[in-house]
Backbone as CSV, one residue per row, in Angstrom:
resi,resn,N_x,N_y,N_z,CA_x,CA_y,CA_z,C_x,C_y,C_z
1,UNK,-101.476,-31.916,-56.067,-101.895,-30.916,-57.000,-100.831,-30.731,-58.043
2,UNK,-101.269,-31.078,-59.092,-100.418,-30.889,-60.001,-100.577,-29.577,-61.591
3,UNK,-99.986,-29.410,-61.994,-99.988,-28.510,-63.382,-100.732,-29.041,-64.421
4,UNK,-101.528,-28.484,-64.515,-102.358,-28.974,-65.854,-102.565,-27.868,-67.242
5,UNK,-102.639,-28.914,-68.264,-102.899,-28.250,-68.966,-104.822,-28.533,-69.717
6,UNK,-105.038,-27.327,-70.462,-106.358,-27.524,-71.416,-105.479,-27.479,-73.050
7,UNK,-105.514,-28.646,-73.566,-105.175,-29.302,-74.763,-106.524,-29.757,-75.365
8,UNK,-106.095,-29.380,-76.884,-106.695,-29.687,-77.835,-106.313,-31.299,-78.444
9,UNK,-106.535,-32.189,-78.093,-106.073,-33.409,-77.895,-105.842,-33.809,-79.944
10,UNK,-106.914,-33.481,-80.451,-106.997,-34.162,-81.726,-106.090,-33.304,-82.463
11,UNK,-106.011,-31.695,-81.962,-104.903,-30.353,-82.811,-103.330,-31.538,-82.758
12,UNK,-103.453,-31.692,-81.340,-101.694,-32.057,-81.215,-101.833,-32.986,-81.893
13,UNK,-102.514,-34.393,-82.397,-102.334,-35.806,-82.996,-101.545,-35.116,-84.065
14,UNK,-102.409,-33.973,-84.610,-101.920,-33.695,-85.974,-100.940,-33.349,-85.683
15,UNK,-100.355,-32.440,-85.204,-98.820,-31.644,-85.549,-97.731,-32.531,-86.718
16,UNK,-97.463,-31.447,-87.227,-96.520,-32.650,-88.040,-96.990,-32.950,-89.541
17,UNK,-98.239,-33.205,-89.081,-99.030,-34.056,-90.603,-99.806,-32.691,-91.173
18,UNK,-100.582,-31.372,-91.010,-101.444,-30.887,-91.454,-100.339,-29.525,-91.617
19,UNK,-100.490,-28.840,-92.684,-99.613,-27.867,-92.973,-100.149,-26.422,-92.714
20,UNK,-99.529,-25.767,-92.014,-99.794,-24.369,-91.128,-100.184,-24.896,-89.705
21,UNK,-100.333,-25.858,-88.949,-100.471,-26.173,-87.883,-99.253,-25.763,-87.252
22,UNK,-99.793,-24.812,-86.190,-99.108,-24.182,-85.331,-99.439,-24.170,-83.632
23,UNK,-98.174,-24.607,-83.140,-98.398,-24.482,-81.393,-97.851,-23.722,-80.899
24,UNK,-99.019,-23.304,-79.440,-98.646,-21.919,-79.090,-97.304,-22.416,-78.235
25,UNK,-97.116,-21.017,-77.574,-95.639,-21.494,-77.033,-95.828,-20.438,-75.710
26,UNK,-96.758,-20.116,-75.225,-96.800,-19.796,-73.980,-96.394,-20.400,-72.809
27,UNK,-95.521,-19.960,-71.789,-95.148,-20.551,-70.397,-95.358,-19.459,-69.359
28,UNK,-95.405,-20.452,-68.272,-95.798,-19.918,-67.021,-95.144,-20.449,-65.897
29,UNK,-94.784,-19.797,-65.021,-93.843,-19.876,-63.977,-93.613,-19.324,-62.626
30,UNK,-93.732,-19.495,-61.373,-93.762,-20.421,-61.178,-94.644,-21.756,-61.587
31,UNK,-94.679,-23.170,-61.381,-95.886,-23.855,-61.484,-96.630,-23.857,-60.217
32,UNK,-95.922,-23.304,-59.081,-96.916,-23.138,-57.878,-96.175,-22.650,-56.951
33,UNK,-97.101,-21.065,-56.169,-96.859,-20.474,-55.713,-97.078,-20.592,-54.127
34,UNK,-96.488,-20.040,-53.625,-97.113,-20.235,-51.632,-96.832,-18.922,-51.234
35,UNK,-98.278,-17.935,-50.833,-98.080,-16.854,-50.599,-98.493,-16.691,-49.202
36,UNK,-97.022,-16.180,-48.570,-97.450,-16.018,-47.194,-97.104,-14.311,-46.973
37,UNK,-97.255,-13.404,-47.740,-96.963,-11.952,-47.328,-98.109,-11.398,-48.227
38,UNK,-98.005,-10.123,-48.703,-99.087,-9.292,-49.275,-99.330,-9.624,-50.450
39,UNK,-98.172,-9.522,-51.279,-98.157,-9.647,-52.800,-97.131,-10.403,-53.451
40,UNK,-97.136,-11.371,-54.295,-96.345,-12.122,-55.159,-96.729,-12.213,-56.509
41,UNK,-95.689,-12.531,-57.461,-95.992,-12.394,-58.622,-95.399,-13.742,-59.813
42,UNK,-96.504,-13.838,-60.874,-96.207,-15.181,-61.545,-95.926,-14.725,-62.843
43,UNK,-94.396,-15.467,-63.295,-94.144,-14.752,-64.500,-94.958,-15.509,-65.981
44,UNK,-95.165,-14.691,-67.117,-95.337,-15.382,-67.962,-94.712,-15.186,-69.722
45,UNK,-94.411,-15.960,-69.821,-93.336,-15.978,-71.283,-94.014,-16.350,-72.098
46,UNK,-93.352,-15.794,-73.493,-93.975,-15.829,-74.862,-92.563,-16.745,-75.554
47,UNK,-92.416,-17.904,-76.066,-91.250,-18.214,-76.070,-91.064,-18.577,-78.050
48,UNK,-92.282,-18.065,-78.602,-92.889,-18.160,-79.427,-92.150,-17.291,-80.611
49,UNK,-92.113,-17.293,-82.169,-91.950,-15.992,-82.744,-93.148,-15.234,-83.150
50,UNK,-93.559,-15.125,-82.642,-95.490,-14.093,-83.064,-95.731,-13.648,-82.010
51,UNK,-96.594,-12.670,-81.821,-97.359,-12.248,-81.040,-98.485,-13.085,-80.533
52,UNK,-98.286,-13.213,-79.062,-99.447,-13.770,-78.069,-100.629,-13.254,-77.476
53,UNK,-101.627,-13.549,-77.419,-102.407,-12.451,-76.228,-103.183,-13.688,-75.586
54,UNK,-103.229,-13.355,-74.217,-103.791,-14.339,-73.368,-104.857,-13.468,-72.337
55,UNK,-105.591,-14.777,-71.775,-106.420,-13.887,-70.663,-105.862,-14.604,-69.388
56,UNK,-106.360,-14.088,-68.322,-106.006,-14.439,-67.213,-107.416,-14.547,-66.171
57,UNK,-107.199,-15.681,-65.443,-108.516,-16.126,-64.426,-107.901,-16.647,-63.397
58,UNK,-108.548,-16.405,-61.764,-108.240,-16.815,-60.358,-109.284,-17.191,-59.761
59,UNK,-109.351,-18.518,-59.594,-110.601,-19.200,-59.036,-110.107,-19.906,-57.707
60,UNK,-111.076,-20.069,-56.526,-111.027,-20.626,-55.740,-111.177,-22.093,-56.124
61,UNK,-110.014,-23.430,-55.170,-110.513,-24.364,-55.637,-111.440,-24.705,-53.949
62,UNK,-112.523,-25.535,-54.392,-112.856,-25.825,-53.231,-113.134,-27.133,-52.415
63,UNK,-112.509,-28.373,-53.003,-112.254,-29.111,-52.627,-110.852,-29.647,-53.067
64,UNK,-110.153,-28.652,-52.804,-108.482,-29.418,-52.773,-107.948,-30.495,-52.096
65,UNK,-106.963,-31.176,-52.895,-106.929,-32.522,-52.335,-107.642,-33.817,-53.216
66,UNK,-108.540,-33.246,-54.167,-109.210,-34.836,-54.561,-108.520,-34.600,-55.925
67,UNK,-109.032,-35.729,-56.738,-108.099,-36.076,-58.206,-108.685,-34.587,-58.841
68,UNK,-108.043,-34.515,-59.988,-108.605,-33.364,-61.121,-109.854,-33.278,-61.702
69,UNK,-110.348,-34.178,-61.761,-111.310,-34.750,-62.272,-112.586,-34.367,-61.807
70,UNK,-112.578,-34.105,-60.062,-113.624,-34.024,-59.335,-113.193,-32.745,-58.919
71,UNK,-112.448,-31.792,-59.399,-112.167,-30.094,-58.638,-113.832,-29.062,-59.007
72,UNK,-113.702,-28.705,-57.546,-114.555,-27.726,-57.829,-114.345,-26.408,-57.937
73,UNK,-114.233,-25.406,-58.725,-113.929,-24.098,-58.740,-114.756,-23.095,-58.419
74,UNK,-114.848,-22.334,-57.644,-115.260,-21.202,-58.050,-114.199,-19.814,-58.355
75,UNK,-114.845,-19.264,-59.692,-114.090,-17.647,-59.449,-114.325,-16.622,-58.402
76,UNK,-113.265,-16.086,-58.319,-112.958,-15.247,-57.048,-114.329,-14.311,-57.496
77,UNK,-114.227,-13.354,-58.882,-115.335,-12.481,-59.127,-116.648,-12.979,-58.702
78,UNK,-117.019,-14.181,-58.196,-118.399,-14.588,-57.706,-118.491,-15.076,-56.489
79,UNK,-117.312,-14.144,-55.765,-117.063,-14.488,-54.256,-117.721,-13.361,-53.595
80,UNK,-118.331,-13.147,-52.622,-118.822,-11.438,-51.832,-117.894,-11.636,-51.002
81,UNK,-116.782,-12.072,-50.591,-115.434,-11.722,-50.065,-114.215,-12.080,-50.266
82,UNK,-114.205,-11.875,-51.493,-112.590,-12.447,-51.951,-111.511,-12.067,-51.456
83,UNK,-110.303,-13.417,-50.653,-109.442,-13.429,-50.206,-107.935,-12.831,-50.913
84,UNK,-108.598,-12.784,-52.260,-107.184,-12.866,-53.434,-108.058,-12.168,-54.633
85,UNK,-106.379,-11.684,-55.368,-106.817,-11.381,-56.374,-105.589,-11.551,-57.300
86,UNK,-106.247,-11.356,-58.719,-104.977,-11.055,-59.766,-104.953,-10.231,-60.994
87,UNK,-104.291,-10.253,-61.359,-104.492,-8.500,-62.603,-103.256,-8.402,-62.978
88,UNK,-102.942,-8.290,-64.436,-104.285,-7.728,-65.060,-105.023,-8.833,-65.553
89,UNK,-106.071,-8.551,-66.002,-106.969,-10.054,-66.831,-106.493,-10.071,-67.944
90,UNK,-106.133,-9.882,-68.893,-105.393,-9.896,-69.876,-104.334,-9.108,-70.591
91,UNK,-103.274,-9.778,-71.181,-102.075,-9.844,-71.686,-101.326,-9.690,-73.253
92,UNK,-101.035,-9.228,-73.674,-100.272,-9.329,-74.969,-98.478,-9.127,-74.741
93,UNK,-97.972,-10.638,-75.182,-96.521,-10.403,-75.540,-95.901,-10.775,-76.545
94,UNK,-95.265,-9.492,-76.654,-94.122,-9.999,-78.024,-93.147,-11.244,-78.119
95,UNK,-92.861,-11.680,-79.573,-91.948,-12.673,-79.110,-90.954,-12.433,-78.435
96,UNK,-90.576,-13.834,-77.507,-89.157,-13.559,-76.357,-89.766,-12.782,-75.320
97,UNK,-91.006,-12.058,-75.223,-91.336,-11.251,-73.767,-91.494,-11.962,-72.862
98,UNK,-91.246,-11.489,-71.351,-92.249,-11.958,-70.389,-92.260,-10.741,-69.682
99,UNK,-93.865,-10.910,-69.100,-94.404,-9.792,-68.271,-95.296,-10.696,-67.040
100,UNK,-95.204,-9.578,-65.781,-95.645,-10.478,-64.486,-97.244,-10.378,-64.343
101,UNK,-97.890,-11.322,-63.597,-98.962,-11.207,-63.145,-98.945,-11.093,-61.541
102,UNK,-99.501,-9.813,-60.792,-99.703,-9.754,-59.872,-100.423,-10.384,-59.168
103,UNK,-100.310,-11.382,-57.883,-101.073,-11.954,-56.988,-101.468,-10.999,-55.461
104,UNK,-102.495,-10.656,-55.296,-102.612,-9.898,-53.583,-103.550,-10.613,-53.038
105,UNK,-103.336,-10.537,-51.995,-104.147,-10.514,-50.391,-104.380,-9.656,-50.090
106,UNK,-105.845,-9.685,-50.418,-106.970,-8.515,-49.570,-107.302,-8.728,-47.921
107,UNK,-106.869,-9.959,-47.271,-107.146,-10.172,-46.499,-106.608,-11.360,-45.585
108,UNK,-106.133,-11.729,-44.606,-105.905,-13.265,-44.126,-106.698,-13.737,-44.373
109,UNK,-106.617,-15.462,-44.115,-106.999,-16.601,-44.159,-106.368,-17.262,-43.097
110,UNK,-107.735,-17.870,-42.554,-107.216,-18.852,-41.105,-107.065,-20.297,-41.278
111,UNK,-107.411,-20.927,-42.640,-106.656,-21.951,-43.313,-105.826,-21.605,-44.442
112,UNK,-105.329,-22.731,-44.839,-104.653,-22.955,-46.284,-105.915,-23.299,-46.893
113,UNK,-105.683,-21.825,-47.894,-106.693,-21.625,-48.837,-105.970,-21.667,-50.332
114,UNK,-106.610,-22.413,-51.366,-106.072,-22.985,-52.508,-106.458,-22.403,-53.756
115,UNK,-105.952,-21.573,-54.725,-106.604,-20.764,-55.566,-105.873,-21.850,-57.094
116,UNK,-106.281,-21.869,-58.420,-105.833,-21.954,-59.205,-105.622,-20.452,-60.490
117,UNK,-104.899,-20.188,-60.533,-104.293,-19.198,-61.762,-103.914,-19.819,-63.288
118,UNK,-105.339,-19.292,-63.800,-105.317,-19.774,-65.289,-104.932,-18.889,-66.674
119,UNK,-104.199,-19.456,-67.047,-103.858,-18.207,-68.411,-103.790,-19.063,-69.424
120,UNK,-105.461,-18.558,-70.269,-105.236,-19.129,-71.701,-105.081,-18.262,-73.127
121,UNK,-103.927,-18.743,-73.764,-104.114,-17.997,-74.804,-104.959,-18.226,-75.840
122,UNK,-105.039,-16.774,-76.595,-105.867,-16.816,-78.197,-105.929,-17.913,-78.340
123,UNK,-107.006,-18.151,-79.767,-106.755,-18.751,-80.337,-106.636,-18.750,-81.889
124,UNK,-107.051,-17.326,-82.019,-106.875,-16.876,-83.384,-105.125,-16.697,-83.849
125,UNK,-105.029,-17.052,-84.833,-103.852,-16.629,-85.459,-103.493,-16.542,-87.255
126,UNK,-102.612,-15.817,-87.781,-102.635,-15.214,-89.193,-101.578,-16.066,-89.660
127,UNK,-101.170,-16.808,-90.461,-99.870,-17.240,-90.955,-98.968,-16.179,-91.592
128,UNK,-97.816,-16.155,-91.621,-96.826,-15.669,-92.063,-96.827,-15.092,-93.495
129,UNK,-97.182,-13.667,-93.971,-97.194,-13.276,-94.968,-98.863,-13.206,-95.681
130,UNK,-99.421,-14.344,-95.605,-100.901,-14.237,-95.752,-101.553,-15.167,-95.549
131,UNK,-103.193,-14.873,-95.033,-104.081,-16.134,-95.035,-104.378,-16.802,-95.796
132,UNK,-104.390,-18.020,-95.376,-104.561,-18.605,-96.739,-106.393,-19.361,-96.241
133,UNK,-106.651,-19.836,-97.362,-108.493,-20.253,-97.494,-109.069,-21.006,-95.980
134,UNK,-107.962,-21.768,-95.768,-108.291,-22.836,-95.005,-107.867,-22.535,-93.550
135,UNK,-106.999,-21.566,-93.894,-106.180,-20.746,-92.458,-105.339,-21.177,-91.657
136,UNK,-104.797,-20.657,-90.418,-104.234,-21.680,-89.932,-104.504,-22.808,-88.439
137,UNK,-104.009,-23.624,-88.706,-104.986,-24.080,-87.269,-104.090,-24.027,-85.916
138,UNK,-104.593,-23.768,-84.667,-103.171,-23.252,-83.651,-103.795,-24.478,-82.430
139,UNK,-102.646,-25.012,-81.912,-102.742,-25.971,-80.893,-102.675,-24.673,-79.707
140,UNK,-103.615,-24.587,-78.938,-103.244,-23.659,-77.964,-103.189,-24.184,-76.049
141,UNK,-101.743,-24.471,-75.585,-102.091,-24.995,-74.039,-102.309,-23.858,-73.242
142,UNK,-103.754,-24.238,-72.348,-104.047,-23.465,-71.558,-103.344,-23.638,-70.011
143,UNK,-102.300,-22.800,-69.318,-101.559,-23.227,-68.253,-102.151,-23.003,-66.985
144,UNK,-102.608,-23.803,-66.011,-103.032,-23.929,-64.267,-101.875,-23.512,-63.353
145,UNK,-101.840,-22.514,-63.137,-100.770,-22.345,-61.819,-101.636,-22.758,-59.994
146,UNK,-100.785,-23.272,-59.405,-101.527,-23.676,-57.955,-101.202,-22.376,-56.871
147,UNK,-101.775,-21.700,-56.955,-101.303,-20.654,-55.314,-102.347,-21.261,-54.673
148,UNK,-101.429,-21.230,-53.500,-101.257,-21.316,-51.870,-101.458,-20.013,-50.770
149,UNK,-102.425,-19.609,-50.426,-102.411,-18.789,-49.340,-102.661,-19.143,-48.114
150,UNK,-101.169,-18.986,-47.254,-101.130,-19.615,-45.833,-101.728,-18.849,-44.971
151,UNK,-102.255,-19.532,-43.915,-102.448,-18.915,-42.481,-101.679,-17.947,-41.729
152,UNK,-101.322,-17.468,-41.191,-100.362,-16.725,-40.427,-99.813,-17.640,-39.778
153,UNK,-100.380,-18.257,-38.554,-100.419,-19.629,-37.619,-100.265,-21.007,-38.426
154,UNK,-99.558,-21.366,-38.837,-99.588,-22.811,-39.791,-99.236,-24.274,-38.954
155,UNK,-100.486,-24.722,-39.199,-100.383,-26.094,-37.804,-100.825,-27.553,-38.621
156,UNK,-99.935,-28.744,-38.821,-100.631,-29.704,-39.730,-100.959,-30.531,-38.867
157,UNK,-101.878,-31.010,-38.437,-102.551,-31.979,-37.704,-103.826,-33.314,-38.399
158,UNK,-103.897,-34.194,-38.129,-104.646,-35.261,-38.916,-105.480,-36.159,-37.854
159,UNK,-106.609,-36.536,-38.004,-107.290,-36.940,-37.052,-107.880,-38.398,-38.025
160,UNK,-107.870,-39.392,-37.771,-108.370,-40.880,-37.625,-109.473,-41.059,-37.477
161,UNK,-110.669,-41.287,-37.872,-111.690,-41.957,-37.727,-112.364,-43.577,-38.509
162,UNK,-111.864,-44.009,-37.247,-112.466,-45.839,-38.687,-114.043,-46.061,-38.316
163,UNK,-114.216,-46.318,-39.048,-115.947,-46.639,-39.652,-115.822,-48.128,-40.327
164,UNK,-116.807,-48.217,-40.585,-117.076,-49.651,-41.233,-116.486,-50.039,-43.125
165,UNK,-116.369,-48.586,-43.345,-115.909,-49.135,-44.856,-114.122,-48.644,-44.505
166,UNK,-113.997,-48.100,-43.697,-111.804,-48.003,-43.320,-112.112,-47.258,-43.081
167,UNK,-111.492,-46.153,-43.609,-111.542,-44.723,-42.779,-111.179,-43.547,-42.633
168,UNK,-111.766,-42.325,-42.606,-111.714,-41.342,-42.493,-111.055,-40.574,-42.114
169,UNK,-110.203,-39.584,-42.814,-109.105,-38.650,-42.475,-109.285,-37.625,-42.391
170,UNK,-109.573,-36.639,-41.628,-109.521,-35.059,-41.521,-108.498,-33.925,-40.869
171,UNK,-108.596,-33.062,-41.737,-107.319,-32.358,-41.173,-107.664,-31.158,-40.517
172,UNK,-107.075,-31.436,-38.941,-107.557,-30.451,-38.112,-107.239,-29.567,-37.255
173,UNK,-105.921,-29.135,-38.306,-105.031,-27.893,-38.182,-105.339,-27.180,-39.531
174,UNK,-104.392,-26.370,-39.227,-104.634,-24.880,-40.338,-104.281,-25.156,-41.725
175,UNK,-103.128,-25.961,-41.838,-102.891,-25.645,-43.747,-102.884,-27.590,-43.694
176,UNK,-102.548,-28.072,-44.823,-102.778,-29.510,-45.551,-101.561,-30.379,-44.835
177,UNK,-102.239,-31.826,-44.362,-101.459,-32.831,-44.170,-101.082,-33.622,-44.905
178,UNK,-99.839,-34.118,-44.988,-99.191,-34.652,-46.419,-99.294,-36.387,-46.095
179,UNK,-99.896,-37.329,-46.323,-100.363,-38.984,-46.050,-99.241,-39.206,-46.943
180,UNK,-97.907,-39.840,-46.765,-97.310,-41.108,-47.422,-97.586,-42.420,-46.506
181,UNK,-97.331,-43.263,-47.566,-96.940,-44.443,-46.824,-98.450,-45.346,-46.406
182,UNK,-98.972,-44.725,-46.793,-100.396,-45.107,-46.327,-101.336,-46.724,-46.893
183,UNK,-101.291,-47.407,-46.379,-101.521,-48.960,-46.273,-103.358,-49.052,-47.103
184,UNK,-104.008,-49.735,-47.938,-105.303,-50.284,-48.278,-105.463,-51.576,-48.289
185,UNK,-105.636,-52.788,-47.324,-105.690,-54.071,-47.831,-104.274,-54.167,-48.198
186,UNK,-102.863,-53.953,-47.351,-101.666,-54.462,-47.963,-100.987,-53.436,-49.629
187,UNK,-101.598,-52.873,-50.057,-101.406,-52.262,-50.814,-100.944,-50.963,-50.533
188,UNK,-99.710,-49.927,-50.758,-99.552,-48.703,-50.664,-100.305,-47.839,-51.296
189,UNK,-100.721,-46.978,-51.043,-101.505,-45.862,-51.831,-100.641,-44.683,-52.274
190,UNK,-100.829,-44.131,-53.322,-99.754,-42.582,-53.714,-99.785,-41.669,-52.808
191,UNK,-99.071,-41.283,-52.652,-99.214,-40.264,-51.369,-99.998,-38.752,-51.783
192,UNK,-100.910,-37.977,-50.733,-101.679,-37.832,-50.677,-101.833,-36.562,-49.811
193,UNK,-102.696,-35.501,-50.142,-102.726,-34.040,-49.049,-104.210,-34.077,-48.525
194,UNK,-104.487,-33.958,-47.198,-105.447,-33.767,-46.463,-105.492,-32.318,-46.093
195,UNK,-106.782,-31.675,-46.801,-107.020,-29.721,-46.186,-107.960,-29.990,-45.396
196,UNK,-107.636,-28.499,-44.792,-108.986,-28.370,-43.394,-110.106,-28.001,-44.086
197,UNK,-111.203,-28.322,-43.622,-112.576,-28.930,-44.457,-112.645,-29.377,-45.494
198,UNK,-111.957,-30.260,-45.827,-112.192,-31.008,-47.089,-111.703,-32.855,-46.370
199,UNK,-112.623,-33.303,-45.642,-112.089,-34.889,-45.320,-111.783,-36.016,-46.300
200,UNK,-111.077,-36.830,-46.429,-110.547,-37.813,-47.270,-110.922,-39.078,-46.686
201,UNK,-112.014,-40.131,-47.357,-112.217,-41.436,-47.231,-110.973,-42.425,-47.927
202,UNK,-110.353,-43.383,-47.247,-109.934,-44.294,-47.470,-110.574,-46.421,-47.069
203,UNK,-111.416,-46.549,-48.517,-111.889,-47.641,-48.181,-111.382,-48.959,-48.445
204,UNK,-111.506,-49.976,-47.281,-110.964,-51.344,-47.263,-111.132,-51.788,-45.847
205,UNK,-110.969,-53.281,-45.905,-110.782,-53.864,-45.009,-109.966,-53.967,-43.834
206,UNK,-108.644,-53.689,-44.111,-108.015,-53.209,-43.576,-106.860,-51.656,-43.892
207,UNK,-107.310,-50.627,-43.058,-106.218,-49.517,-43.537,-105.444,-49.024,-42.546
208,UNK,-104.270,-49.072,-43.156,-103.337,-48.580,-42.365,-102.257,-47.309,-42.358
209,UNK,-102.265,-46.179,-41.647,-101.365,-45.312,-41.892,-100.546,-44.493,-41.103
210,UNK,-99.462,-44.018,-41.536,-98.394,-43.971,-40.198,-98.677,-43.284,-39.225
211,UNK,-98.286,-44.042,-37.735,-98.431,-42.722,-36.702,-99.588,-43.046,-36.390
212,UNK,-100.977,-44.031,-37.224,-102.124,-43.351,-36.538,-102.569,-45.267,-36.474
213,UNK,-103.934,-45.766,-35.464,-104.196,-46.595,-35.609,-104.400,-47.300,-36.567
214,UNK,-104.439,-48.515,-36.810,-105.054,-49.540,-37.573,-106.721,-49.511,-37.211
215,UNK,-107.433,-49.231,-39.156,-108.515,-49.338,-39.050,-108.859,-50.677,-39.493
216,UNK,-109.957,-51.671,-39.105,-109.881,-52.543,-39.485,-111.370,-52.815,-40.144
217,UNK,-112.549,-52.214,-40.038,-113.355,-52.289,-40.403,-114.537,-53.034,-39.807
218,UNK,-115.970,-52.928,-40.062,-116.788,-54.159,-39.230,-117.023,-53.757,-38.069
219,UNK,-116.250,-55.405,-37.620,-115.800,-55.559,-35.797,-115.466,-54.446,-35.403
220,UNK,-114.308,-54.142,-35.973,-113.045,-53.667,-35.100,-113.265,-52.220,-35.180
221,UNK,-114.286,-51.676,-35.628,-114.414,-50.244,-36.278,-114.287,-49.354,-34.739
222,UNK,-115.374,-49.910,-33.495,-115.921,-49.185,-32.155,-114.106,-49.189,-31.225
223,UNK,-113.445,-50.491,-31.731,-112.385,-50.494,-30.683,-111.561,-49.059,-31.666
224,UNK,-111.559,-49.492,-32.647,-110.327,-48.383,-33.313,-110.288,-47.456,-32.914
225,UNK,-111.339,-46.393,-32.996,-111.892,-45.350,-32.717,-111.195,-43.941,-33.426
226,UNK,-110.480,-42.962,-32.608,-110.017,-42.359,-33.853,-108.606,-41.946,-33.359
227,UNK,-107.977,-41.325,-33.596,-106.221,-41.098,-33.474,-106.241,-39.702,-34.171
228,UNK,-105.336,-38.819,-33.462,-104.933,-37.446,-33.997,-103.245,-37.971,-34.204
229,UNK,-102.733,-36.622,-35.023,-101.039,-36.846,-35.221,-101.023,-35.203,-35.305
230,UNK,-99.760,-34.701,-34.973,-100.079,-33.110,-34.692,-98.543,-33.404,-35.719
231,UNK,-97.835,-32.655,-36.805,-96.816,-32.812,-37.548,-96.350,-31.223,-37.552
232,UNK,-95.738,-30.812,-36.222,-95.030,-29.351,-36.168,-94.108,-28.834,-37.433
C-alpha cells in the first residue's frame, strides 16, 4: 500500500510553460498510520504562500492488498456500523499552517481493518493582486493517507492452497501477512501483503514460497495440498 496521489496529469506537463500556473502545496503526514488505541491524529500542512482550503474523506478499503487500480472503497458515512471516524471534513490554512485531523475508534475490530484518509484541496484560486480574463490555472495533488486499525489480539498466519492454475494464499490470522521472496515459474515476485478475507491468487506452473510447500500445478496439485505458516 502505497501513497497516492489524484494529479491533474496534463496541469503538471504545463508547469513552467503557461503563465499564472500554479501548484498547490498541500502535505500530509503521517503517510500511514497504525492505530492501535482510541484516537490518533494526521497532521496537515500548507507549505504554500496563499491560503488553502481542503476537504477531508475516510473510506473503508475493502479489498486491501491488490494493486491500486482494482481498490474498492467504501465511505465510512455509508457504513450502518462504522469502525472509524475523522473530523473535521473540512479545513482552511494559512500559509506555513498546519492543523491536525482527528482519527477515532468507535469500536474494535477483530481484523486488520484498512481505511484510506483523503484530503483534497480547492481548486479555485485568485492570482496575486487581480484576476486576470483567463485566470489562473492551479495543479491541485489530492493526498491518500493509509490507516491501519489493529486487532487487540494480532496473529499473522498464511495458509497454502495449490490448485491447478498455482495457488492460493489466505490469511488466517488477524492482521496482514507480508509474502517476500515468493517464486512464479523461477521468477521472484515483489513482495506482497495477504489480509484476512481478502485471498491472493498466484498463477503458474510452478510456485514457490517460503516456509510453505511447492505448488506445482496439474498433477501435482492433490499431493501439494495446502500448508499453514503461523509468523508470531
Amino acid at each position: 500500500m502505497r501513497l497516492h496521489a489524484f494529479i491533474l496529469s496534463i496541469a503538471v506537463a504545463a508547469v513552467g510553460f503557461v503563465p499564472g500556473l500554479a501548484a498547490a502545496t498541500i502535505d500530509v503526514f503521517p503517510k500511514e498510520t497504525v492505530l492501535d488505541s482510541r484516537t490518533t491524529t494526521v497532521q496537515i500542512v500548507n507549505n504554500g504562500d496563499r491560503p488553502e482550503y481542503v476537504t477531508i474523506s475516510l473510506s473503508r478499503l475493502l479489498n486491501p492488498g491488490v494493486p491500486l487500480k482494482d481498490e474498492k472503497l467504501e465511505p465510512v458515512g455509508e457504513e450502518a456500523q462504522p469502525t472509524l471516524v475523522a473530523f473535521p471534513f473540512k479545513l482552511s490554512l494559512a500559509p506555513g499552517q498546519t492543523k491536525k485531523i482527528i482519527v477515532k475508534s468507535l469500536k474494535a475490530v477483530q481484523n486488520e481493518t484498512v481505511y484510506r484518509l483523503d484530503v483534497k484541496p480547492s481548486i479555485k484560486a485568485m492570482t496575486q493582486g487581480h484576476q486576470t480574463t483567463a485566470g489562473t490555472v492551479v495543479v491541485n495533488f489530492g493526498f491518500s493517507t493509509l490507516v491501519r486499525q489493529m486487532p487487540e489480539r494480532e496473529s499473522a498466519k498464511l495458509s497454502v492452497v495449490c490448485d491447478a492454475q498455482g495457488a492460493r494464499l489466505t490469511a488466517t490470522g488477524t492482521v496482514r501477512y507480508p509474502v517476500k521472496g515468493a517464486k512464479v515459474d523461477g521468477e521472484i515476485t515483489e513482495p506482497f501483503n495477504v489480509y484476512p478475507g481478502v485471498p491472493q491468487t498466484l498463477e503458474g506452473r510452478v510456485v514457490e514460497i517460503p516456509e510453505q510447500k511447492t505448488c506445482r500445478g496439474g498433477a501435482d496439485t492433490v499431493s501439494a495440498g495446502a500448508s499453514e505458516t503461523d509468523h508470531r
